[in-house]
N, C-alpha and C positions, 0 to 999 in steps of 0.2 A: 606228070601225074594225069589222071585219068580217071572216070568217071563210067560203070560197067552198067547196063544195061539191057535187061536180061528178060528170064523168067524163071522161076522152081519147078522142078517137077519130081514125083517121085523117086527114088534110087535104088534101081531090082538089085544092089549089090549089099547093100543095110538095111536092114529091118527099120521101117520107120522113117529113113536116110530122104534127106533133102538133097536133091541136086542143083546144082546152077547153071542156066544154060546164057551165056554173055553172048547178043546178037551186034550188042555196038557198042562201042567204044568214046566218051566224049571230052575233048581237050578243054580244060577252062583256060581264061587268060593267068599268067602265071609267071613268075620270076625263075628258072633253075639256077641252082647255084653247086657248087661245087660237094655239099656236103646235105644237099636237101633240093628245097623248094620253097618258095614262097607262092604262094593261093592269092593272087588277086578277087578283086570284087568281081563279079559277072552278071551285069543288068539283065543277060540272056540267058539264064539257066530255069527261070519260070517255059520258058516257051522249048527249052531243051525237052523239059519234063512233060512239057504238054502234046510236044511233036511222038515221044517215046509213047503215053499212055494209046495217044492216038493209033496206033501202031500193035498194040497191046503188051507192052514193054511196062519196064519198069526201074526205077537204080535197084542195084542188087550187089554192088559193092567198087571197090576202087582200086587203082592200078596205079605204081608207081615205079620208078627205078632210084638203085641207089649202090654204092662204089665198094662201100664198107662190104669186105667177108667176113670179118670177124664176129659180128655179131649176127643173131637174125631179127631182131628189132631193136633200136635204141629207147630210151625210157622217151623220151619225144615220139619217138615213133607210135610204141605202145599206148602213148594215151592220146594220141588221135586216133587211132586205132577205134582205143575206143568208148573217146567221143563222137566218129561216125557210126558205132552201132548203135549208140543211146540215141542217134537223130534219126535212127532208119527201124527204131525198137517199134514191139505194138502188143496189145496187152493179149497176151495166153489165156484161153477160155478159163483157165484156174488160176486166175486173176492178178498174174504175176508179168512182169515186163520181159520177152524175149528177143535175138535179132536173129537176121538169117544174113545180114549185109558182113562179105566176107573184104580182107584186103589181099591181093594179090602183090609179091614183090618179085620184080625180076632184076638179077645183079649176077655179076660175073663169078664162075665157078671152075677157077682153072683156064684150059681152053674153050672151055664151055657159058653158056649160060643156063642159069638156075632158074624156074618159077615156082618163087612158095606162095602155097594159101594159110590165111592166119584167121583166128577171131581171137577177141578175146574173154577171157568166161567172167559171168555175171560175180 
């Protein structure tokens, strides 16, 4: 799992369309385990964030791997999903809470592998 680090910018292919542009990628301390992950503490993610802004970055969403094809998110997964958009939300000039913080899953697809992008809706 992983930590995306980016910026927005427009999207000439949608009207209104937000794009994401991930310039780095950041590994926190972590446990993998055969059917997930476990997130350790990270005393160093204040100076992650600080190094990124400096930079003119920012998080803009998160990257993970995972085994299962069967589903495309598990109900675990979904609701971190999104609990990191409600931690990454900000209020909408029409005074409602939005996110732009996307998850990215990459997992095996045949011979191939897959990368889906997800959010989930308000």
């Amino acid at each position: 799992m992983g930590y995306l680090y980016g910026y927005y910018s427009e999207d000439p292919n949608f009207p209104e369309g937000v794009r994401i542009n991930v310039e780095a990628v950041y590994e926190p301390p972590q446990i993998g385990e055969m059917n997930g992950f476990q997130e350790l503490d990270d005393p160093k993610i204040h100076l992650v964030d600080l190094i990124a802004s400096a930079c003119g970055l920012e998080p803009i969403g998160w990257i993970f791997t995972k085994i299962d094809q069967e589903t495309f998110l598990s109900s675990h997964e979904t609701r971190r999903v999104a609990q990191m958009q409600e931690k990454h939300s900000f209020d909408h000039p029409l005074g409602f809470k939005v996110s732009k913080y996307v998850t990215v899953v990459v997992q095996p697809k045949g011979d191939d592998v897959g990368v889906e992008c997800y959010m989930v809706s308000d």
